[in-house]
C-alpha positions as CSV (number, residue, x, y, z in Angstrom):
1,X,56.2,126.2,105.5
2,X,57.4,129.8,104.8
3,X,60.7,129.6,102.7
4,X,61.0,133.2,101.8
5,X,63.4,134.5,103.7
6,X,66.1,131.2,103.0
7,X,65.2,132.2,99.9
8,X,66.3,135.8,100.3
9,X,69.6,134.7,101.9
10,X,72.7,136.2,100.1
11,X,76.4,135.9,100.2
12,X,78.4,133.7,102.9
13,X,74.8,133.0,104.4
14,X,73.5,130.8,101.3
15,X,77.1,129.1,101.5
16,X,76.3,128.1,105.0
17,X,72.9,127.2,104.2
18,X,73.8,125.3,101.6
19,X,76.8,123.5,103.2
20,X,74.5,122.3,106.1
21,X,71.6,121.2,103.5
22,X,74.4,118.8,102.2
23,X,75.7,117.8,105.4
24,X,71.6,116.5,106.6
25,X,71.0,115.0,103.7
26,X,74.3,112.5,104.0
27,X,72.5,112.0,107.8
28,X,70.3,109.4,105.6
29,X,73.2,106.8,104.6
30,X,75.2,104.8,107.2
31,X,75.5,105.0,110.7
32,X,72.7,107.4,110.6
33,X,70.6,105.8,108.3
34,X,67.8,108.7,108.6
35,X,66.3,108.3,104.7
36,X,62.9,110.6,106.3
37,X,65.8,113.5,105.9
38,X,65.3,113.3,102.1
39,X,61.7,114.5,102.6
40,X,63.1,117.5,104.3
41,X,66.3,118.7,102.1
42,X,65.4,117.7,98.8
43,X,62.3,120.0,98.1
44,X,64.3,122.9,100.3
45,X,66.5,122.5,97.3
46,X,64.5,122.4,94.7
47,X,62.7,125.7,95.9
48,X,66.3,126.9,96.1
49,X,66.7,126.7,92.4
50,X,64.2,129.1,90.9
51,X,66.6,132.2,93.0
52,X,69.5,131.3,91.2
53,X,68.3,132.1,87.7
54,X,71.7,131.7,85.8
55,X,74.1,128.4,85.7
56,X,76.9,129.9,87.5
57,X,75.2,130.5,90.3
58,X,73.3,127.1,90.5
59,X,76.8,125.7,89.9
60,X,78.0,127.1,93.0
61,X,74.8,126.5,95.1
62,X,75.1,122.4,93.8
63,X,78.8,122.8,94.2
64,X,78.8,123.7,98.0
65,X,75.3,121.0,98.8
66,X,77.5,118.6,97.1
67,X,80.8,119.3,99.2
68,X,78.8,119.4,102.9
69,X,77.4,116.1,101.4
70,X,80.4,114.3,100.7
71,X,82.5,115.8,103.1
72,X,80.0,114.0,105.6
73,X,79.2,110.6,103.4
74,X,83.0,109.9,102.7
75,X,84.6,110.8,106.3
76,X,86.1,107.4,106.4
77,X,87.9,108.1,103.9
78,X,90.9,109.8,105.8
79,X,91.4,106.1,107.8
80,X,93.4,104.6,105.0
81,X,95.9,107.4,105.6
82,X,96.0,106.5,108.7
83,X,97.5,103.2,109.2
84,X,100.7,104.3,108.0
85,X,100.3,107.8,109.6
86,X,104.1,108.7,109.5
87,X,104.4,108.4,105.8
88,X,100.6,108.9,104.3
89,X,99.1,110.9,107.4
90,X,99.4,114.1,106.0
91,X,97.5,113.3,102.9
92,X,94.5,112.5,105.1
93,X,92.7,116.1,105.0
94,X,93.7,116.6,101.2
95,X,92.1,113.5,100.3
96,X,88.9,113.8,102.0
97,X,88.7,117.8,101.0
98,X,89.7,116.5,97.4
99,X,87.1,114.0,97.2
100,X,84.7,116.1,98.8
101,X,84.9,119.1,96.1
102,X,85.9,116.7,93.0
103,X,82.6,114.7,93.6
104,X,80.5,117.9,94.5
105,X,81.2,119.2,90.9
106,X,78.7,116.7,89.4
107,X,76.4,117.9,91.8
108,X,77.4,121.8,90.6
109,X,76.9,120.6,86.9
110,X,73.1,119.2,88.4
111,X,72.6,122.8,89.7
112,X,74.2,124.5,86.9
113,X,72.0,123.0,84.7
114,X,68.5,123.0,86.3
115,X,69.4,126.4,87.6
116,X,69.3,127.5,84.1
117,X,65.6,126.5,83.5
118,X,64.6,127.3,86.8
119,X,61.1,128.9,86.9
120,X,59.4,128.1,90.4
121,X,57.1,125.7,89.8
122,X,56.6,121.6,89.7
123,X,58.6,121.7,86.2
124,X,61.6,122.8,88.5
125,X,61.3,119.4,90.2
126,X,61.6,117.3,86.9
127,X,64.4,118.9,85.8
128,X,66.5,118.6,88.7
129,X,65.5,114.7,89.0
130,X,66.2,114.1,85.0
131,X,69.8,115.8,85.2
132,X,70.4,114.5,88.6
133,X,69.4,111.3,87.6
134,X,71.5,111.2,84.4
135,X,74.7,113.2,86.4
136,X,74.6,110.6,89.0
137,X,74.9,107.5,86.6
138,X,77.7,109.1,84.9
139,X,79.1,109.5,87.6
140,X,79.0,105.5,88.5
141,X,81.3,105.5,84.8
142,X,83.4,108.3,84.6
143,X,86.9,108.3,85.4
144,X,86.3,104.6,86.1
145,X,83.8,105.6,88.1
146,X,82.6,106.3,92.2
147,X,79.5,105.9,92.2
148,X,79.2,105.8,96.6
149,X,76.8,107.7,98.4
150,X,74.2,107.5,95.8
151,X,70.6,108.2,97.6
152,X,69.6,104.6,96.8
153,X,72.3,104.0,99.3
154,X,70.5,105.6,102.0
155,X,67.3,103.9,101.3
156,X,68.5,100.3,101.6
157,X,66.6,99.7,105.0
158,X,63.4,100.8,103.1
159,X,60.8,99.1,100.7
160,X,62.3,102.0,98.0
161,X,65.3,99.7,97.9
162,X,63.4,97.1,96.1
163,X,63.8,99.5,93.1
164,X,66.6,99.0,92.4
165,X,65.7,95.7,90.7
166,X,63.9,97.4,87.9
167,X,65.8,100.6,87.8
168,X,69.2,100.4,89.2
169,X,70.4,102.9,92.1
170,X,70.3,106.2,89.9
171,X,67.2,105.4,88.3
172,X,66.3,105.3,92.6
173,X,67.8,108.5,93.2
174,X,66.1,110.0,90.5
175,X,62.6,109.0,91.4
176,X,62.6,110.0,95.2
177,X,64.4,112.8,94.2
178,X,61.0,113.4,91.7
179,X,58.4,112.4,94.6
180,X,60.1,114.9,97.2
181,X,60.6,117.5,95.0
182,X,57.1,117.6,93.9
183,X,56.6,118.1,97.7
184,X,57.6,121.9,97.2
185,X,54.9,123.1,96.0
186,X,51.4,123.2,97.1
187,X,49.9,122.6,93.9
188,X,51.6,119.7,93.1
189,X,52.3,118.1,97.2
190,X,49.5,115.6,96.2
191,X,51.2,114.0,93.3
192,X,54.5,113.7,94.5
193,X,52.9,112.1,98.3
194,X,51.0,109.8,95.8
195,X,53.9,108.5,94.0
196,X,56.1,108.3,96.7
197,X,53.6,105.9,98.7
198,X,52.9,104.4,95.7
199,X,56.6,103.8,95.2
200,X,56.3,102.5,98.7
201,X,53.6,100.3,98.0
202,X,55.4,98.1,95.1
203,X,58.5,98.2,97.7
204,X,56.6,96.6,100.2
205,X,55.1,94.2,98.2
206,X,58.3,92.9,96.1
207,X,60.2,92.5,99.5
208,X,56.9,90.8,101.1
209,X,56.9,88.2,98.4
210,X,58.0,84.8,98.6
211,X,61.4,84.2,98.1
212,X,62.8,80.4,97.0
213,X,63.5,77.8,99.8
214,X,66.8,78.0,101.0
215,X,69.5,76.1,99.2
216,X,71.6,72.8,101.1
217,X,74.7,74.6,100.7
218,X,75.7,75.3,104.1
219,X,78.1,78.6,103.9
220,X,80.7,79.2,106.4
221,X,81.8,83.1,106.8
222,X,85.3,83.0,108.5
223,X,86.3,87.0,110.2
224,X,90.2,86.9,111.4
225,X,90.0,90.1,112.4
226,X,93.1,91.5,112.2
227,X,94.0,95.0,112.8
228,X,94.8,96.8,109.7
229,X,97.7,98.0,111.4
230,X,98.8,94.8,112.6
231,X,98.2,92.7,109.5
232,X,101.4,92.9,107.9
233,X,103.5,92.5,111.1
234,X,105.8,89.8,110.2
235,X,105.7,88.6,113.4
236,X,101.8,88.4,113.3
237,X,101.1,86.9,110.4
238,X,101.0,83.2,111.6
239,X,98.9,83.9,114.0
240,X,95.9,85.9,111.7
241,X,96.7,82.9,109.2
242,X,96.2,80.5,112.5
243,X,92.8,82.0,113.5
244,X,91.8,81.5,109.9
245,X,92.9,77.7,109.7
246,X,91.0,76.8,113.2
247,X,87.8,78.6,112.5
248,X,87.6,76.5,109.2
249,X,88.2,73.3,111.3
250,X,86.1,73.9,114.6
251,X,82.9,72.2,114.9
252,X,80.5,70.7,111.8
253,X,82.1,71.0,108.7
254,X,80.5,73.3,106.1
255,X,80.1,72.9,102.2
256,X,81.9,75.8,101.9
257,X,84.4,78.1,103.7
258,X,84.9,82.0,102.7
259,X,88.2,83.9,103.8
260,X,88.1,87.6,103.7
261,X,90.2,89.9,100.9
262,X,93.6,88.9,101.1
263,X,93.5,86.4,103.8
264,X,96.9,86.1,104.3
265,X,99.9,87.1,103.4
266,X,101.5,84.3,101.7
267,X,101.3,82.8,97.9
268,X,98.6,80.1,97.7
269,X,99.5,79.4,93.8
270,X,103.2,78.7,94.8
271,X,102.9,76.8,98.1
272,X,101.6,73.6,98.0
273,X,102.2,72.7,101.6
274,X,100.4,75.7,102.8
275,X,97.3,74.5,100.0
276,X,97.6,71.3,101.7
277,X,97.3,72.6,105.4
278,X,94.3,74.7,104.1
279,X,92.1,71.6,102.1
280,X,92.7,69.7,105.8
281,X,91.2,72.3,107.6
282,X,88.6,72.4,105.1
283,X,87.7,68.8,105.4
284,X,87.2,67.9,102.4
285,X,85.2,71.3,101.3
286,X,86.8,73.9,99.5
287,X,88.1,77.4,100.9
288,X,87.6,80.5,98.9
289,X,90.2,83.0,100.3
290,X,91.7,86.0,99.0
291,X,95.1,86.4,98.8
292,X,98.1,88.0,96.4
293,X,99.6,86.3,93.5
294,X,102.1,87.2,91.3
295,X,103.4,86.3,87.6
296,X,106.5,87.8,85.7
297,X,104.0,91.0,85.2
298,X,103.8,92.0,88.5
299,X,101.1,91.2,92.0
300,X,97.2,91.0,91.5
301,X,94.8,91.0,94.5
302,X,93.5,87.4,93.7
303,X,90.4,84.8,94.5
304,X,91.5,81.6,94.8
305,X,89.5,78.8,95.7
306,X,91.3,75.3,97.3
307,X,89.6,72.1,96.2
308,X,89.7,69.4,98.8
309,X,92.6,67.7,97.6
310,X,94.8,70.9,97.8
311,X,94.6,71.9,93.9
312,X,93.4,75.4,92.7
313,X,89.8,74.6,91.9
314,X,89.6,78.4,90.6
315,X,91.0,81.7,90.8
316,X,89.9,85.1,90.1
317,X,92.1,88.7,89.3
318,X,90.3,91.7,90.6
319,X,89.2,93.5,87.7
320,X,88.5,97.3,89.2
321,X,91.2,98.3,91.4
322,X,90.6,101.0,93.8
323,X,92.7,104.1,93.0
324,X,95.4,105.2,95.2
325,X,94.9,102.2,97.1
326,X,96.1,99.0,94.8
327,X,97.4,101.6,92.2
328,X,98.7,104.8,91.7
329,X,96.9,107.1,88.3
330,X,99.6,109.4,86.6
331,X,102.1,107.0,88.7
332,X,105.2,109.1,87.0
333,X,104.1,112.4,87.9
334,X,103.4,111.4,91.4
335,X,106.6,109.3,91.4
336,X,108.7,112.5,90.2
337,X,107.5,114.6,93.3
338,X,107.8,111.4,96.2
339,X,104.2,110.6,96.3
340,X,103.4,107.0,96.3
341,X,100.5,106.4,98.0
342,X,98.6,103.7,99.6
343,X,99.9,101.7,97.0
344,X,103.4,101.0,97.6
345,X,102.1,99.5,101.1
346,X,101.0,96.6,98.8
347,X,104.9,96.8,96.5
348,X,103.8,99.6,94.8
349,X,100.6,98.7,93.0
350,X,98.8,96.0,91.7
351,X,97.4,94.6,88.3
352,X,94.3,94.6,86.3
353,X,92.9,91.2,86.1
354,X,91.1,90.6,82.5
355,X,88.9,87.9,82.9
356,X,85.2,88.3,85.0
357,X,82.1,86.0,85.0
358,X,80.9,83.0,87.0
359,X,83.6,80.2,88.2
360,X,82.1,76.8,88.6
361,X,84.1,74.7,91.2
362,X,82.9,71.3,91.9
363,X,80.2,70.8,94.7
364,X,79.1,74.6,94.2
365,X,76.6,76.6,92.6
366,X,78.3,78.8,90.3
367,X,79.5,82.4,91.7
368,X,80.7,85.4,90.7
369,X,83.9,86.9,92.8
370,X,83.9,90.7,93.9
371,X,86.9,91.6,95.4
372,X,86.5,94.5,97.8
373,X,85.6,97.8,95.7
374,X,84.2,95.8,92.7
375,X,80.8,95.6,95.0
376,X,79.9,99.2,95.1
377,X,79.8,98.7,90.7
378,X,76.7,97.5,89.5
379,X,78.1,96.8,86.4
380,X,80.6,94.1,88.0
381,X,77.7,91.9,89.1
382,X,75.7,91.8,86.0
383,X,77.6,89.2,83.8
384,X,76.6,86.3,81.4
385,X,75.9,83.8,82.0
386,X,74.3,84.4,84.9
387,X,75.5,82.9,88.4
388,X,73.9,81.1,91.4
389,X,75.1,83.2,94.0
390,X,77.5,86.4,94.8
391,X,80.5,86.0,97.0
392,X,82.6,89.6,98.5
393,X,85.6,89.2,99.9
394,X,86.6,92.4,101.7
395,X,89.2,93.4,103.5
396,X,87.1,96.5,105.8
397,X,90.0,97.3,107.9
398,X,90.7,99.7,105.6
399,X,87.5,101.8,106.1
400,X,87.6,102.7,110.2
401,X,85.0,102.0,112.7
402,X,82.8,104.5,112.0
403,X,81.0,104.7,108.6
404,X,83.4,103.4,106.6
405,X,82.2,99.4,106.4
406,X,78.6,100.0,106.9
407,X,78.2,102.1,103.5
408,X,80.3,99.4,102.5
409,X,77.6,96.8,103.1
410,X,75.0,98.9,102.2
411,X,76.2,99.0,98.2
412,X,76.6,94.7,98.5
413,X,72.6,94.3,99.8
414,X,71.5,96.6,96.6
415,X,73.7,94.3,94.5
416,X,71.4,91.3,95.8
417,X,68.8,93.1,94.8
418,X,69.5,94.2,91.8
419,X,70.5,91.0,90.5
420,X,67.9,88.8,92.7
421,X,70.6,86.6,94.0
422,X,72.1,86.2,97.3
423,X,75.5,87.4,98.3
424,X,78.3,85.6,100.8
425,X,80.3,88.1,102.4
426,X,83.4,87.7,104.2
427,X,85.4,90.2,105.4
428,X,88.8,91.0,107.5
429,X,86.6,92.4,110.2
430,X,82.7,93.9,110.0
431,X,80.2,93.1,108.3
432,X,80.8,89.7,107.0
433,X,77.1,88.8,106.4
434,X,75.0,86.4,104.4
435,X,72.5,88.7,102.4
436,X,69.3,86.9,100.9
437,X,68.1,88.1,97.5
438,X,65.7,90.8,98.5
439,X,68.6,92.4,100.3
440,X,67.9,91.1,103.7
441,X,70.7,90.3,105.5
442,X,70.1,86.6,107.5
443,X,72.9,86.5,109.4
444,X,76.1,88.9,110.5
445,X,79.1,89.5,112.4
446,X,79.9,92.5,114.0
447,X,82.5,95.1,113.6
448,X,85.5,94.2,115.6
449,X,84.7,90.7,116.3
450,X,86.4,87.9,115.6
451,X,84.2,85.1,114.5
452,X,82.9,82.3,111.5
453,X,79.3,82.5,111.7
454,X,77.5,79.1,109.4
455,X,74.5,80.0,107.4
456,X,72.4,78.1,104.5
457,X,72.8,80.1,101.3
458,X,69.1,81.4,100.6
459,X,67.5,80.7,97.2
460,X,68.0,83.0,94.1
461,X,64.8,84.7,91.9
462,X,64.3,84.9,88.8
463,X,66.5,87.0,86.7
464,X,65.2,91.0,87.6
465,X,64.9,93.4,84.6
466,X,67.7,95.5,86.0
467,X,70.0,92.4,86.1
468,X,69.2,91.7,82.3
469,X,69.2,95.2,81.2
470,X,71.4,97.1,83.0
471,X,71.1,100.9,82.8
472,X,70.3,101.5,79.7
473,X,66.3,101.9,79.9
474,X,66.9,104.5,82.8
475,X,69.2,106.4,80.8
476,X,67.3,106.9,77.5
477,X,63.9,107.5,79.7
478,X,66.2,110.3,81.9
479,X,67.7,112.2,78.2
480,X,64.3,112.1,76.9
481,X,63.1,113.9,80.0
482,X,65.9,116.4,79.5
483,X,65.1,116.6,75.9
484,X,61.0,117.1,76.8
485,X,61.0,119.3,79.4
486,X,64.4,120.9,80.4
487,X,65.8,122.2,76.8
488,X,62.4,123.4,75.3
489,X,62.1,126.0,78.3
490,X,65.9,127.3,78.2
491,X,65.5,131.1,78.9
492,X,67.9,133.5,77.5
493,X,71.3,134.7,79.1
């Protein structure tokens, strides 16, 4: 294909192009789920580069790809606003413009930088994958990170995903964004079509092995339901915590029951009645369920999971809160001008818990809690020692009907894979699935539905290299890229 005339394109022209290039490459994540798109946009913008010839310029060509990306990718993100429209309503377009751009400026820095090197040729192809690469895990740590809408993201429905084992989501982003790239040119189409389909290849054949038998454990996934809007209606919250307590007791009694992200609205540590009324629904199996609790400190979004004889087998704080949401950053400046937020919806913020790993309650395979957010982290479900299994509690509500609590699920399946271990999810409503270890998801509920669907956990592999090394190897492999090939042909302001 001819791309000399988009290439030629000046002014508000290359803004539009650029916007839309942005805007179709976010058509590969959820609902969409088109990942053949990233064959198409990422060499266009790759060949875009070698025009830009100074870092300014390849700042604002990344800047405005980034924003029609994210401004697509993180639509859902107005919906929170939305539940209390009369107070946060107005903030909706300001935070999904402010995401948009503030996220888009790693992508400018990306840009800026291969822009700067840019020569139009294969070399422009590594460059943008090292620095895109290494942008895009900073970005997962930064600012206590974001790191949603990656490209590995996007690719979960294909053998790519599988990748993530060895080299983590960016480490994924940076390889397809290597294999398309390469696609640009005509002298080097064949190497980056061979390394994609080999890339393919060891997909296909890490997701076609044999995974371990199922365990016994029989799980039990328990969806309320209940409208995010209607949740905290005092004169609804019996009945979402009665829906909950009859699911648990209907039919063949699991090993196991999960409740969603704060499950209901009273304080499991200090009611021992209501413990009680949960271990007899339970049936002598314990109930993980999310659910506030409090101290002289202040509230944490909790895990707590109810033995059969009523006592607190175990109990988890959520470690990475979701800013603006459970609290609010530079709380006295916002404070000083009325601003408070989702936050003050949940008595104006919550608490860090300290403590992370495995919890062991008796009858169970060790597993390690994520709360909510915590599952789009990588770095949350690597710990030591090493669980059994995952559990996500989520509350989904939160995230609309639209795109929202699909990318949600998405980022929980490439945790399975990344640590080879199955993950329970339960959430308030969509997708509360069982997800096997090669990122599979057995068995689901839909969006909208109330329903407790009863699956066997699946069997867990063998520690993957990603689980035990984490990042690291990606990044030192990504700077000494940068180091080889980007900063030895810097041309000259």
């Amino acid at each position: 294909m001819n791309f000399g005339a988009l290439l030629q394109v000046t002014g508000w022209r290359r803004v539009l192009i650029a916007l839309v290039l942005g805007a179709v490459l976010a058509l590969a994540l959820q609902p969409f789920n088109l990942p053949v798109v990233n064959l198409i946009v990422l060499p266009i913008l790759v060949l875009l580069l070698a025009p830009q010839g100074r870092f300014w310029r390849g700042f604002g060509l990344g800047w405005f790809v980034g924003l029609g990306y994210f401004a697509v990718a993180l639509s859902w993100i107005v919906e929170p606003f939305l539940v209390d429209i009369a107070r946060t309503g107005w903030m909706a377009p300001f935070g999904l413009i402010g995401m948009a751009g503030g996220l888009a400026l790693f992508w400018a820095l990306t840009f800026g930088l291969a822009a700067r090197i840019a020569t139009g040729g294969p070399r422009d192809a590594v460059a943008l994958a090292a620095i895109w690469g290494a942008v895009e895990l900073a970005r997962g740590y930064i600012f206590t990170g974001f790191p949603w809408a990656q490209l590995a993201q996007g690719l979960v429905d294909t053998p790519f995903a599988q990748w993530v084992a060895y080299i983590g989501a960016p480490g994924l982003g940076a390889m397809v964004m290597l294999g398309a790239g390469l696609l640009a040119y005509r002298r080097s189409f064949v190497v980056g079509a061979i390394a994609l389909l080999a890339m393919g290849a060891v997909g296909v054949m890490r997701q076609s092995g044999d995974l371990p038998a199922d365990t016994a454990l029989m799980v039990r996934l328990v969806q309320p339901n209940a409208d995010q809007y209607e949740k905290w209606n005092p004169e609804r919250i019996y009945e979402f915590y009665l829906r909950q307590i009859e699911m648990t007791a209907a039919s063949d009694v699991p090993d196991v029951t999960i409740w969603p992200e704060a499950a209901i609205a009273y304080l499991p540590d200090e009611d021992e009645l209501l413990r009680a009324e949960i271990a007899a629904a339970g049936r002598g199996k314990p109930v993980i369920l999310g659910a506030v609790r409090r101290d002289e400190a202040g509230i944490y979004n909790a895990l707590f999971a109810i033995g059969p004889g009523g006592e607190i087998a175990g109990q988890y704080d959520k470690v990475r809160l979701a800013p603006f949401g459970e609290y609010m950053p530079f709380n006295d400046f916002f404070a000083a001008i009325g601003i408070s937020g989702l936050a003050d919806i949940i008595g104006g913020g919550a608490l860090h818990g300290t403590k992370t790993g495995p919890i062991a309650v008796p009858g169970l395979p060790p597993f390690l809690p994520l709360i909510c957010y915590e599952a789009i982290f990588p770095q949350a479900a690597r710990t030591s020692p090493r669980p059994d299994w995952l559990i996500q509690v989520t509350n989904d509500g939160w995230f609309g009907t639209f795109s929202g609590p699909y990318q949600h699920l998405a980022q929980a399946r490439l945790r399975a894979i990344e640590q080879g271990l199955p993950l329970a999810r339960a959430a308030n409503t969509g997708v509360s699935a069982m997800i096997d270890a090669h990122g599979a998801v057995r068995v689901q509920t839909q969006l909208g539905e109330q329903a407790a669907i009863d699956a066997r956990l699946p069997g867990k592999l063998t520690p993957t290299f990603y689980s035990r090394i984490g990042d690291w190897p990606v990044a030192l492999v990504l700077c000494l890229v940068i180091l080889l090939v980007v900063l030895p042909r810097r041309r000259p302001q």
